[in-house]
C-alpha positions as CSV (number, residue, x, y, z in Angstrom):
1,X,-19.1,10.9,-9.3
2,X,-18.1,14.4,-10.1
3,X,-17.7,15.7,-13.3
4,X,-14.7,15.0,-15.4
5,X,-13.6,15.5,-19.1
6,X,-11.9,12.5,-18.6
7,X,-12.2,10.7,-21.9
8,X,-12.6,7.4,-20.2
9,X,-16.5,5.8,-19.9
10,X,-18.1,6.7,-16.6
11,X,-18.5,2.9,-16.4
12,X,-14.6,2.1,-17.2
13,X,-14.2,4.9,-14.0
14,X,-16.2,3.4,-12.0
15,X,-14.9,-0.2,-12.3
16,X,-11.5,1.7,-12.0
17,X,-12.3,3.6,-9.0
18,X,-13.7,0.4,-7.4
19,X,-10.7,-1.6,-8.3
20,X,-8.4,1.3,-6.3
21,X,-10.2,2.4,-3.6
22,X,-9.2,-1.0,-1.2
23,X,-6.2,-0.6,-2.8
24,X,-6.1,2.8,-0.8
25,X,-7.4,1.4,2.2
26,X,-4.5,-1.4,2.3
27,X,-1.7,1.7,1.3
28,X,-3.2,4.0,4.5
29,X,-3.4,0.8,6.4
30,X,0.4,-0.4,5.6
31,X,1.6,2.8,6.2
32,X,0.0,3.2,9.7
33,X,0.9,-0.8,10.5
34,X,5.0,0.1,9.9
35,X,4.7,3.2,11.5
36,X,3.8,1.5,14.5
37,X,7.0,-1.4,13.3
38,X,8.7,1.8,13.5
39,X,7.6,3.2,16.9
40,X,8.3,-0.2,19.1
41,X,11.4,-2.3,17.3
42,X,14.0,-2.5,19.6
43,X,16.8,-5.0,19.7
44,X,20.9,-4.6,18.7
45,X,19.7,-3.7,14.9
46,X,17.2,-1.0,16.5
47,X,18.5,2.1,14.5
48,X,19.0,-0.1,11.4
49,X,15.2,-0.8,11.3
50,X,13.9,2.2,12.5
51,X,15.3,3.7,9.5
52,X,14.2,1.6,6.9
53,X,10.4,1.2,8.5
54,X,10.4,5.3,8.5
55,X,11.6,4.6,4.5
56,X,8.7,2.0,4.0
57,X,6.1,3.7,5.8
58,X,7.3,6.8,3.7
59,X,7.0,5.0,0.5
60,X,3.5,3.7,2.0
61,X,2.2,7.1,2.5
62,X,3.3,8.4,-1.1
63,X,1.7,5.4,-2.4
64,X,-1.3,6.2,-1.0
65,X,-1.2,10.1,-2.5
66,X,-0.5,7.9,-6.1
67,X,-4.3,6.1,-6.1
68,X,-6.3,8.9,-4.1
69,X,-5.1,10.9,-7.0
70,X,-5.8,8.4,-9.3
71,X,-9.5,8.3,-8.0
72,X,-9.6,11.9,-7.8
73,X,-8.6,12.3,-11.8
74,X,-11.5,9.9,-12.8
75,X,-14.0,11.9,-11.0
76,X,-14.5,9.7,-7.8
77,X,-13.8,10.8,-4.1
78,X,-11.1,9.0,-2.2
79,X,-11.9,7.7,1.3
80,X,-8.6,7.4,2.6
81,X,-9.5,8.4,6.5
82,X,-8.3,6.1,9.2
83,X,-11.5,4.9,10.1
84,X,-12.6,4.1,6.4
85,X,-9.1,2.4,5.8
86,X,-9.6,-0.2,8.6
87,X,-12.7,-0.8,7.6
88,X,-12.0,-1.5,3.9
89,X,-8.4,-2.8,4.5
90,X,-7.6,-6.6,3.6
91,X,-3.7,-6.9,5.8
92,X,-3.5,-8.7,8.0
93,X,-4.0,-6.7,11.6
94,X,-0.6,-5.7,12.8
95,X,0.8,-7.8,16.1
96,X,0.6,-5.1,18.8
97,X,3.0,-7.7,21.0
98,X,5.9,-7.5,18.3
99,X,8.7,-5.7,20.1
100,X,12.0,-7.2,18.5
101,X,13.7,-6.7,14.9
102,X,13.0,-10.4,14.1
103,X,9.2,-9.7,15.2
104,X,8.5,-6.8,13.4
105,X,10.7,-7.8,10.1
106,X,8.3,-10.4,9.6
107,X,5.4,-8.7,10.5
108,X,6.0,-5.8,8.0
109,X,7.8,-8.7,5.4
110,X,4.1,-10.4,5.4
111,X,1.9,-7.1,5.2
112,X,4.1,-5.8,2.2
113,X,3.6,-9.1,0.4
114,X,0.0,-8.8,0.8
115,X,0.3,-5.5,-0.5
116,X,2.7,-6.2,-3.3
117,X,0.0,-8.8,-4.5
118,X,-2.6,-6.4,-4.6
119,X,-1.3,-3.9,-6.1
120,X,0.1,-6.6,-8.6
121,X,-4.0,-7.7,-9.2
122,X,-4.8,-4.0,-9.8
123,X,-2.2,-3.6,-12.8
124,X,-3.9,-6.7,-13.9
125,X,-7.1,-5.6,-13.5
126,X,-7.0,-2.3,-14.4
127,X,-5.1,-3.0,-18.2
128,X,-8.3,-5.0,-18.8
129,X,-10.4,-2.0,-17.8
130,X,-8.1,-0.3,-20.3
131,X,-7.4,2.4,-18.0
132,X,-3.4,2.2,-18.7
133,X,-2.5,5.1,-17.0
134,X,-3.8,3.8,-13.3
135,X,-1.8,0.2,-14.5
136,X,1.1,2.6,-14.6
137,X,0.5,3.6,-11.4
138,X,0.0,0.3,-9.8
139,X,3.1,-1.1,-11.7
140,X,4.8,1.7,-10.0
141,X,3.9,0.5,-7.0
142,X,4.4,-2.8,-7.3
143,X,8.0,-1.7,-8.2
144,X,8.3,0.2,-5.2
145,X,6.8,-2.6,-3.0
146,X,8.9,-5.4,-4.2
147,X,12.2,-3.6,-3.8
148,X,11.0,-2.5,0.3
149,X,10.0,-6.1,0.8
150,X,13.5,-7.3,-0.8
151,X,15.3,-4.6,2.5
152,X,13.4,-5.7,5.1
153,X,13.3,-9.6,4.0
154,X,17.4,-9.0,4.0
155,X,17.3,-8.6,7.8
156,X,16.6,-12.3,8.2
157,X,12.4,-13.4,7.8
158,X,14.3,-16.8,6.9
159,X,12.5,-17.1,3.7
């Protein structure tokens, strides 16, 4: 840990800290999984999507900065590196075959579920902790991850 002011315990930080950090690795790892949504959609609704996966995998990235800032403030170091993010991340593993809007809706539908939940367990969690602020951050999220899943679910995951 490095040294903070932080009036929070070191052990309420490092609970905290351990709570986000796969949190991060699942952000870095969504936002690289609808980049590549973004990359290889084609189909008659092929601008449509490629605009709104550049919008989620936008959101992804900023939600990313929001927890490696989060572990920053309490003192701990973010690994948020493509190599530590697959290796700490719990989506699913992107379908590399997914070429057509219907494909890649639902692939990007399910991973932003997963990481809707997650970030919804990490408010949970981290209110308990009684490290409000970082709930705030992770409600925040979950705000933002609920109302990208509600687009791309609208262009037809028949759910």
């Amino acid at each position: 840990m490095l040294p903070t002011r932080n009036s929070l315990s070191l052990e309420v930080r490092t609970a905290v800290i351990e709570e986000l950090s796969p949190l991060l690795a699942d952000a870095v790892d969504l936002f690289t999984q609808v980049k590549q949504a973004h990359w290889t959609v084609r189909g008659a609704t092929f601008m449509q999507l490629h605009t709104l996966f550049d919008s989620v995998a936008e959101d992804a990235e900023a939600w990313a900065d929001l927890i490696a800032e989060r572990i920053g403030q309490l003192g701990g170091r973010a690994e948020g590196t493509a190599r530590a993010s697959a290796a700490r991340s719990r989506l699913p593993e992107y379908p590399l075959q997914a070429t057509t809007g219907a494909e890649h809706v639902e692939a990007v539908s399910v991973r932003l579920g997963v990481f809707g939940q997650r970030a919804r367990a990490a408010v949970d969690a981290l209110s308990r902790l009684g490290d409000q602020a970082g709930a705030d951050i992770c409600t925040q999220i979950t705000r933002g991850a609920d109302a990208q899943l509600w687009f791309v679910e609208s262009h037809g995951t028949g759910r």
